[in-house]
Kinemage of the C-alpha trace (Angstrom):
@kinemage 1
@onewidth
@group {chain A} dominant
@subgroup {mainchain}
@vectorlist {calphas} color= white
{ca unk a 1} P 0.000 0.000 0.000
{ca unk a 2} L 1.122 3.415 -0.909
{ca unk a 3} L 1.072 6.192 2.110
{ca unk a 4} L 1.275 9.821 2.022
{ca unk a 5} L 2.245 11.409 5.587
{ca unk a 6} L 2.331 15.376 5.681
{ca unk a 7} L 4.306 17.378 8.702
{ca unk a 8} L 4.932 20.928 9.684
{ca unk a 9} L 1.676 22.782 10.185
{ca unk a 10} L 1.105 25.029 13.125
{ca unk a 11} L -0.029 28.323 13.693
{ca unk a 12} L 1.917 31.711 13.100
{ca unk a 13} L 1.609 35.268 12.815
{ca unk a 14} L 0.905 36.925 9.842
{ca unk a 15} L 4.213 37.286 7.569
{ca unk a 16} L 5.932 33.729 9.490
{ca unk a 17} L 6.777 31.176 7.714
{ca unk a 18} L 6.165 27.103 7.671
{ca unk a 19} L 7.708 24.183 5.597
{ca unk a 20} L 5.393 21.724 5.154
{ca unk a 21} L 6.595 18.189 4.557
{ca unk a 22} L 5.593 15.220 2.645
{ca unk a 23} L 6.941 11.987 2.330
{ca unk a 24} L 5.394 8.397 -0.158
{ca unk a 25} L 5.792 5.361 1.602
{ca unk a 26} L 5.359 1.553 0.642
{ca unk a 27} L 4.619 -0.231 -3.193
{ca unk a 28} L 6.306 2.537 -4.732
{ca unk a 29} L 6.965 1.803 -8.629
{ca unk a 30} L 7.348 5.131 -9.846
{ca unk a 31} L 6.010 8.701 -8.333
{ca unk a 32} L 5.305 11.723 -11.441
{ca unk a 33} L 3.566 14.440 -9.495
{ca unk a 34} L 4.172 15.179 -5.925
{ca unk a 35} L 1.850 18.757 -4.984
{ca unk a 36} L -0.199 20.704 -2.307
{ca unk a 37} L -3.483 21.712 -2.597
{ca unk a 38} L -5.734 23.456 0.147
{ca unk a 39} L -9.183 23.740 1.189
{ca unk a 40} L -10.297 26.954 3.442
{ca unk a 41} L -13.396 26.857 4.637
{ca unk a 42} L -16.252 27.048 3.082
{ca unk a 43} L -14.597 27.132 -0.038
{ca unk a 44} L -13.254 24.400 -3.091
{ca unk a 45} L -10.045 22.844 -3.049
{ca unk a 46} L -7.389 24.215 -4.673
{ca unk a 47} L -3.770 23.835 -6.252
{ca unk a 48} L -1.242 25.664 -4.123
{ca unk a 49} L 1.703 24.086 -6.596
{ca unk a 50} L 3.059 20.989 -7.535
{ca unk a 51} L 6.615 19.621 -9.208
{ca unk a 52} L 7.208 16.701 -11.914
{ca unk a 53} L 9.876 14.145 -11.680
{ca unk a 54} L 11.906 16.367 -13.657
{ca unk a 55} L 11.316 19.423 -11.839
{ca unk a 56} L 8.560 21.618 -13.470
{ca unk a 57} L 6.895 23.533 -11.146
{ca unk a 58} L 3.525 25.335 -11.189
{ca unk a 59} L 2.160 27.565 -8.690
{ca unk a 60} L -0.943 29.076 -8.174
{ca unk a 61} L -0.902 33.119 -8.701
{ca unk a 62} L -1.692 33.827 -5.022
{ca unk a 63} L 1.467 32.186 -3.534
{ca unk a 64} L 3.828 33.093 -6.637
{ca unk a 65} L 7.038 34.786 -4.702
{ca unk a 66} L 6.379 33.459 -1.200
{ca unk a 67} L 5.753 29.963 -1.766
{ca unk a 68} L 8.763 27.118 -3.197
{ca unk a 69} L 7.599 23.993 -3.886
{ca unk a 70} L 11.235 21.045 -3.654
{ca unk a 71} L 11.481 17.583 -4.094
{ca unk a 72} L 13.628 15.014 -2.820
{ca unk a 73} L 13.741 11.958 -5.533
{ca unk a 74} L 15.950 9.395 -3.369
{ca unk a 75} L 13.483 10.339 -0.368
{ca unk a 76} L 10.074 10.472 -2.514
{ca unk a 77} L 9.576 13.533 -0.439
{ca unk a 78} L 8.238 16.844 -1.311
{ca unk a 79} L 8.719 20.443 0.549
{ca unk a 80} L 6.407 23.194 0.955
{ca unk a 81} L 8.512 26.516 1.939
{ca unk a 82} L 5.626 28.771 2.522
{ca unk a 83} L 7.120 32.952 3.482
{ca unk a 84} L 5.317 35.655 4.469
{ca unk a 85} L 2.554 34.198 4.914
{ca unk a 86} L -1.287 35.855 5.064
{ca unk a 87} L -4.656 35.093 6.603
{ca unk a 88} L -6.046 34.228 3.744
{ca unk a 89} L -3.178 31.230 3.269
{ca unk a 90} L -5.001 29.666 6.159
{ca unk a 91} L -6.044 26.100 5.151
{ca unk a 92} L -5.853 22.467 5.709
{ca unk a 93} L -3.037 21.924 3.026
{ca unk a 94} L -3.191 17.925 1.828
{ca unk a 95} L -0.209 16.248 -0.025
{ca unk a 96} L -1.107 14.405 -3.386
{ca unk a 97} L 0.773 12.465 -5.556
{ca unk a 98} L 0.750 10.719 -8.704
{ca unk a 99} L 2.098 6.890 -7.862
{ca unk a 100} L 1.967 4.094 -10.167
{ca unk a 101} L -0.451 5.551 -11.859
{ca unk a 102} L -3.132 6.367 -9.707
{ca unk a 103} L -3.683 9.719 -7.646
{ca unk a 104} L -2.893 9.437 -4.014
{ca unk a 105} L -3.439 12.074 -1.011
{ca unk a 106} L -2.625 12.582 2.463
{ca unk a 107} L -4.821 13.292 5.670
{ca unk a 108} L -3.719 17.020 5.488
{ca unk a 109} L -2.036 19.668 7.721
{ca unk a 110} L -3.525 22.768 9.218
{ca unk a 111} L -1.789 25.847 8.663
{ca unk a 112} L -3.208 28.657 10.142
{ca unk a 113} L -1.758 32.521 9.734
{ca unk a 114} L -3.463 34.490 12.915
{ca unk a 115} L -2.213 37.389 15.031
């Protein structure tokens, strides 16, 4: 069975910053995309970024400059470094990944930007 376990939520003040963590266990063939999305309340679920095996990256417009999405191939981990960091950015962010073919997620991570 394939796992996805995400780390480094929390809270912090507006203009902090978190790394978020994310790292494929077990029956691991091959991994393509590795990504975050996030889901605030009351509203969809959205791409935050995500990286290829190769390392092409796309983020979403609101977190261009202060978000970096990395990837750690010999780990099949993936690294969130969120920077000054806004209210609105609070969200349960979830891990996804593209592994042997089929579309996996994680639980998620709370990440919550509050003075």
């Amino acid at each position: 069975q394939v796992q996805l376990v995400e780390s480094g939520g929390g809270l912090v003040q507006p203009g902090g910053s978190l790394r978020l963590s994310c790292a494929a266990s077990g029956s691991i063939r091959s991994i393509y995309t590795m990504g975050w999305h996030r889901q605030a309340p009351g509203l969809q679920r959205e791409l935050v970024a995500r990286v290829t095996s190769s390392g092409t990256t796309k983020y979403a417009d609101s977190v261009k400059g202060r978000f970096t999405i990395s990837r750690d191939n010999a780990k099949n981990t993936i690294y969130l470094q969120m920077n000054s960091l806004k209210p609105e950015d609070t969200a349960v962010y979830y891990c996804y990944a593209l592994i042997n073919g089929m579309d996996y997620w994680g639980k998620g991570t709370l990440v919550s930007a509050s003075s």
